[in-house]
C-alpha positions as CSV (number, residue, x, y, z in Angstrom):
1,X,28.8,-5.5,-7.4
2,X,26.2,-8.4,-7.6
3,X,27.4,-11.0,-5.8
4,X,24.2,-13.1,-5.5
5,X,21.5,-14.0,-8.1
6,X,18.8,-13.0,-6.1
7,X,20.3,-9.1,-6.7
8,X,20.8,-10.4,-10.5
9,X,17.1,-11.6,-10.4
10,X,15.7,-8.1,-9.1
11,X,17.3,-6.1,-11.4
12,X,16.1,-8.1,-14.0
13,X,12.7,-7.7,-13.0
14,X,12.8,-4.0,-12.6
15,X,14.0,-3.6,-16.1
16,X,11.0,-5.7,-17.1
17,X,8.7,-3.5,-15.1
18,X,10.1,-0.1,-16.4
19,X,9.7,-1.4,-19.8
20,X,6.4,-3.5,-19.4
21,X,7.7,-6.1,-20.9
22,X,10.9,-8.9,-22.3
23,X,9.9,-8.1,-25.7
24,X,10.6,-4.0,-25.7
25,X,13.7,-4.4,-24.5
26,X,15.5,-5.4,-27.4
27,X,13.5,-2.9,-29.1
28,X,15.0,0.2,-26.6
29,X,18.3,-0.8,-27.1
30,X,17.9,-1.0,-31.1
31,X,16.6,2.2,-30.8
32,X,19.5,3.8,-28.4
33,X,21.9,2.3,-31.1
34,X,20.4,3.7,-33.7
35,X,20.1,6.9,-32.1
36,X,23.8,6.8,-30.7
37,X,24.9,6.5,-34.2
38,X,22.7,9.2,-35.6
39,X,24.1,11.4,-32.9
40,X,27.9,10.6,-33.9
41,X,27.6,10.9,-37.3
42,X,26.0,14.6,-36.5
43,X,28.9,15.3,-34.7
44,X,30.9,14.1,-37.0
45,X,29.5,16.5,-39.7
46,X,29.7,20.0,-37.8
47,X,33.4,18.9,-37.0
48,X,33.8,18.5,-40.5
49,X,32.4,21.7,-41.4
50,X,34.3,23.3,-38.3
51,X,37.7,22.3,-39.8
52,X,36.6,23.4,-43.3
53,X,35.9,26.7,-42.3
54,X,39.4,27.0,-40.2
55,X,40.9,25.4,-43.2
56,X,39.3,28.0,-45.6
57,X,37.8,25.2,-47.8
58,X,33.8,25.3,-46.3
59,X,31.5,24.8,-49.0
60,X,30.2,27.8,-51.0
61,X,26.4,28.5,-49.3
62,X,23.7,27.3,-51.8
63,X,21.5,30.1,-53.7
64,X,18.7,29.2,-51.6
65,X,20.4,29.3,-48.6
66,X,22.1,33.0,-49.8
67,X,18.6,34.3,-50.7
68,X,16.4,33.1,-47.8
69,X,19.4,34.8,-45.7
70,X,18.8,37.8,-47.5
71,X,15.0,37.9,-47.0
72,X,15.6,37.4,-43.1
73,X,17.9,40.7,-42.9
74,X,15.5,43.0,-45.0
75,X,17.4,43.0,-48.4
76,X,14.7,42.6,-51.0
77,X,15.3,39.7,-53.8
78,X,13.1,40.5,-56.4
79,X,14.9,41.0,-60.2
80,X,18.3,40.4,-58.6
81,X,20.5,38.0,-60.1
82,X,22.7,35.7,-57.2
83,X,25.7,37.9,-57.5
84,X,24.0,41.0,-56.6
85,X,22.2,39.5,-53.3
86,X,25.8,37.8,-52.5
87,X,26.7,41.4,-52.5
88,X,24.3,43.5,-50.8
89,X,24.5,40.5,-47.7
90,X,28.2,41.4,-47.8
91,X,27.4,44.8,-47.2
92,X,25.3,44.5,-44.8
93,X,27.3,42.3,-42.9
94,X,30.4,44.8,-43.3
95,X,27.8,47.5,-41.7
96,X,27.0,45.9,-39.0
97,X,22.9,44.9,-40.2
């Protein structure tokens, strides 16, 4: 593709013009490689959560999670132990909201 190194010698200096300078460079591509692997081990994860789900072994939803779910389809939360709010967000699930 570049046969000569006067091709070689332009790219190089538009990279150092796009970036301003030699020495943000090696910071760009430290940060793409950090974000690369951020980005895979995301993807990793909901894979992992996919297959537990089709497998029938996802993780149980923390009470937090159950009761915050709760508040955001109306079901009020107030002197209700975990069990009862499982169940009225079943309910209202099965009903169709």
């Amino acid at each position: 593709m570049f046969d000569s190194p006067w091709e070689w010698l332009i790219v190089g200096l538009v990279i150092v013009l796009l970036f301003g300078s030699a020495k943000k460079i090696p910071e760009f591509s430290r940060n793409l490689g950090r974000a690369t692997g951020e980005f895979k081990r995301g993807q990793a994860e909901i894979e992992k959560e996919i297959k537990g789900y089709v497998n029938g072994t996802a993780p149980e939803p923390k009470d937090a999670d159950v009761t915050s779910f709760a508040k955001t389809l109306g079901i009020s939360t107030e002197n209700k132990d975990i069990s009862q709010i499982r169940n009225e967000v079943a309910e209202k699930l099965k009903s169709g909201h």
